[in-house]
C-alpha positions in Angstrom: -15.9 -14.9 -7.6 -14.4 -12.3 -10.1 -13.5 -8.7 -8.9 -15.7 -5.8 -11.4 -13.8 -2.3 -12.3 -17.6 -2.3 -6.2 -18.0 -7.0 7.4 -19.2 -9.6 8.4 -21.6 -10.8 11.2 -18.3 -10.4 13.0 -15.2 -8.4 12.3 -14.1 -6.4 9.1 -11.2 -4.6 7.5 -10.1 -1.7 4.5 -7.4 0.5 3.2 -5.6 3.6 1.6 -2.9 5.1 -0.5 0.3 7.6 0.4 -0.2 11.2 -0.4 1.8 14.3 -1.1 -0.2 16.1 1.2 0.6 16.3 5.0 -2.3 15.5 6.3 -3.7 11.7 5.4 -7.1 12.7 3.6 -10.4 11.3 5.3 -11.8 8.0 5.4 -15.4 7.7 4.3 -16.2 11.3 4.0 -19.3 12.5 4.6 -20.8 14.7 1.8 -24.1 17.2 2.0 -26.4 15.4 -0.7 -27.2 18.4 -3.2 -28.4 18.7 -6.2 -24.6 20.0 -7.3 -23.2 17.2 -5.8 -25.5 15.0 -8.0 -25.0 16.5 -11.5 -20.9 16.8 -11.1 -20.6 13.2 -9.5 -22.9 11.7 -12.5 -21.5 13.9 -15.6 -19.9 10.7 -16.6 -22.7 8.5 -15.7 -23.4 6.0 -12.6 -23.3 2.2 -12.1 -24.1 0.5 -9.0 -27.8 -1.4 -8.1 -31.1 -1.7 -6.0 -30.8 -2.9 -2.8 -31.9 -6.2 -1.6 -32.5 -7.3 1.5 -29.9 -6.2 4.5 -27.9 -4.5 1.2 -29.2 -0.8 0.3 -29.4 0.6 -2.9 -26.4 2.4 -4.0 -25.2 4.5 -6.9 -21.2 5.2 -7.3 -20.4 8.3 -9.7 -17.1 10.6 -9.3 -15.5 13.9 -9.3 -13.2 14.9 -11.4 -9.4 15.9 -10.1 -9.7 18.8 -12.6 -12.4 20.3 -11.3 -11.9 24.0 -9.1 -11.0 23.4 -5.5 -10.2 25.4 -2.5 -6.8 25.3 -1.5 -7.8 23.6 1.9 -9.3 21.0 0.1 -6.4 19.5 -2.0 -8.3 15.7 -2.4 -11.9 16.9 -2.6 -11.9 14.3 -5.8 -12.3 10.6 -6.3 -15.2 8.3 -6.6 -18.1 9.5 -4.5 -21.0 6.4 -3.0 -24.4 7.5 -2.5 -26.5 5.2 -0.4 -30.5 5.2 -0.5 -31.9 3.8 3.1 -34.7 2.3 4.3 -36.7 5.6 5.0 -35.9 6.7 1.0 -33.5 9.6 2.1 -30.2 9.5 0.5 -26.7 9.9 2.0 -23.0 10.4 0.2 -19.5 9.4 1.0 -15.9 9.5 -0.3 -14.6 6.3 0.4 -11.0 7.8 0.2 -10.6 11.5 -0.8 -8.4 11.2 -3.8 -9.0 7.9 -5.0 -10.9 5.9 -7.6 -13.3 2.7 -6.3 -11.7 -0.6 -8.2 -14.1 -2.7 -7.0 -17.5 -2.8 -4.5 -18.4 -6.0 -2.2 -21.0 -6.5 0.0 -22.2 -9.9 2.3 -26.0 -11.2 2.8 -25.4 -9.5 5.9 -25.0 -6.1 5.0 -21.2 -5.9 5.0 -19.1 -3.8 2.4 -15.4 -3.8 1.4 -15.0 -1.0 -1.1 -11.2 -0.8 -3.0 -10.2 2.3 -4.0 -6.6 2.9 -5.4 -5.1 6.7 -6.5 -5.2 6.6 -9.9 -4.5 11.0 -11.0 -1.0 11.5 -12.7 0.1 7.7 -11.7 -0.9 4.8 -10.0 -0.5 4.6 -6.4 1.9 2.6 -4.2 -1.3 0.8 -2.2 -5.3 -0.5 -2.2 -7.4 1.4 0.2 -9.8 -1.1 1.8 -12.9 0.6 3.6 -14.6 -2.0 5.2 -18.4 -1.5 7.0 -20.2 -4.1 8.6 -23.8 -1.7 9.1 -24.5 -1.3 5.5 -22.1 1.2 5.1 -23.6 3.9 7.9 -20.0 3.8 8.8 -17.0 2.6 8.2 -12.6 2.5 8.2 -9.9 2.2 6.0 -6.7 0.3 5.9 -3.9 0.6 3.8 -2.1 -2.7 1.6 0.9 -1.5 -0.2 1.8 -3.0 -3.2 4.9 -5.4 -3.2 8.1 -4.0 -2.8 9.7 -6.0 -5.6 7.8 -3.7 -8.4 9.6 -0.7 -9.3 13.1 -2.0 -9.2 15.5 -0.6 -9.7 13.5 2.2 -11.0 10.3 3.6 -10.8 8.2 2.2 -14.3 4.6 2.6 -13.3 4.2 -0.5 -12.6 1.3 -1.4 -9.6 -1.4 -4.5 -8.9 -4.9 -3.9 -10.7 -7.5 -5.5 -8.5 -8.7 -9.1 -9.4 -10.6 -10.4 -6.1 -11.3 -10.2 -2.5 -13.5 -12.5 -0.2 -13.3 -12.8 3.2 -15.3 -15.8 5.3 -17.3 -15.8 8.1 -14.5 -17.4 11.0 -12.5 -14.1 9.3 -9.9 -15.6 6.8 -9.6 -13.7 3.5 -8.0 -13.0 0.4 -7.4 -10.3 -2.1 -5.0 -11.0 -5.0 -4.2 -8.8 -7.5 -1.8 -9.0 -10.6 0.8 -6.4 -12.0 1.8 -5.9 -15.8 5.2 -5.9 -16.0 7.3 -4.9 -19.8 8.8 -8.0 -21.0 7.9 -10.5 -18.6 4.9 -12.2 -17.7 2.1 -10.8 -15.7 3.0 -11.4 -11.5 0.0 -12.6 -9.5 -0.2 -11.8 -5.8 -2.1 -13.0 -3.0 -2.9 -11.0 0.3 -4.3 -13.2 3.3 -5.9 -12.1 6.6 -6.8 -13.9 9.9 -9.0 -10.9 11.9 -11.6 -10.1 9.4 -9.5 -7.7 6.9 -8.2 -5.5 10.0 -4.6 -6.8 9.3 -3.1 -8.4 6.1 0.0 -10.1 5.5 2.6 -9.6 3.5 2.2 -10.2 -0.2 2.7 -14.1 -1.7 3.8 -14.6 -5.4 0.7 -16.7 -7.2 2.4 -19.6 -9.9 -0.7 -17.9 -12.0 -4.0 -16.6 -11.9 -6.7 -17.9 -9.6 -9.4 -16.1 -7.9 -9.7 -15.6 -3.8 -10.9 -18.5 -1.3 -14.6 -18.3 -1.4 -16.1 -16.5 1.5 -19.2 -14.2 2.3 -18.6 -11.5 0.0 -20.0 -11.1 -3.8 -19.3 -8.1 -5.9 -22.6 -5.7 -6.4 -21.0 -2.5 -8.7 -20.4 -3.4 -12.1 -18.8 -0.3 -13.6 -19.4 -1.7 -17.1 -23.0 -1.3 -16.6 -25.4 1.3 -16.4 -27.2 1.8 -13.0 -31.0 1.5 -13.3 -32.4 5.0 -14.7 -35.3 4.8 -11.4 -32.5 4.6 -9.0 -30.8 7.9 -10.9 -33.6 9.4 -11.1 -34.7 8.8 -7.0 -31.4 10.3 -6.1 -31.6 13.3 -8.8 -35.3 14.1 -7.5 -34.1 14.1 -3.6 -31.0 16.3 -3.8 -33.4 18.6 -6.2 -36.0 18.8 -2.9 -33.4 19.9 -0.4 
């Protein structure tokens, strides 16, 4: 199962990043669903999909780190989820305030892990993994820092980019990753967990590349397509009516 650039029927896990602020910003933020909201977080289009069965529809957009904020609201930026239920209404989240979604999973069952990385002026140290196991009604984060053998003996930008994640149903998972390093050839890394994603271990260098361990999980945002214009068009129509 390949990773894209989007809990189980028991126990789940996620993640986040370090910060120059001195308060950690919030996990899965809860944002009003206006019309505002809407326009800014699609300027530079949506992906993500209809729902199917215990999975709801959901469209992914973003707002920009350049835009005007308050000065009490230092990471009110990032990528932004916007989750259509069964009654039609719509609902919107930050996964992380801050950060940029890498990657979107979700099980048969209704469970999401959604990867989120900071990404303004730099990449950041760790994944942010938000897991939900109620189709994403709510939800916690968990930090997975990046190994501590990049960046030596001096900071060069380098970081993991996302390749995959799958976690099964007795709660034994995977994500693995793979940094570009000048010079030398790219270093694949392997997370594992045994609770579900609430814990991971430390990182393991990969001989190569090789996806997770399959599991429960399949990915269902592809950010290199365009989300279907009725499900834009739903959510634009609702936050016009409020």
């Amino acid at each position: 199962m390949r990773t894209i650039g989007l809990a189980l029927a028991a126990v789940l896990c996620l993640a986040a990043p370090a910060f120059a602020q001195d308060e950690e910003p919030a996990c899965m933020l809860s944002l009003p669903v206006t019309a505002a909201l809407v326009k800014e977080a699609g300027s530079y289009g949506f992906s993500g999909r209809a729902g199917s069965g215990a999975v709801p529809s959901i469209l992914v957009g973003a707002l920009s780190s350049t835009r005007d904020l308050p000065d009490d609201q230092p990471n009110s930026f990032g990528s932004v989820v916007f989750v259509r239920d069964n009654d039609g209404a719509w609902r919107a989240f930050m996964p992380k305030q801050g950060e940029d979604i890498g990657a979107v999973y979700a099980s048969d069952a209704g469970a999401f892990v959604i990867v989120t990385m900071w990404g303004v002026e730099g990449p950041g140290n760790e994944w942010t993994l938000m897991r939900s196991d109620d189709a994403l009604q709510t939800g916690a984060c968990v930090s997975v820092p990046f190994p501590d053998t990049l960046n030596q003996p001096v900071w060069n930008m380098e970081f993991l980019s996302f390749h995959d994640l799958d976690i099964n149903s007795r709660g034994r998972g995977e994500i693995i990753g793979v940094a570009e390093i000048e010079g030398r050839t790219p270093a694949w890394y392997v997370y594992r967990t045994r609770d579900g994603g609430a814990t991971w271990g430390a990182p393991r260098r990969l001989s190569g590349q090789r996806d997770a361990a399959a599991g429960m999980f399949t990915p269902v945002v592809d950010e290199e397509a365009e989300a279907p214009a009725e499900l834009v068009a739903d959510l634009t129509s609702y936050a016009a009516a409020r």
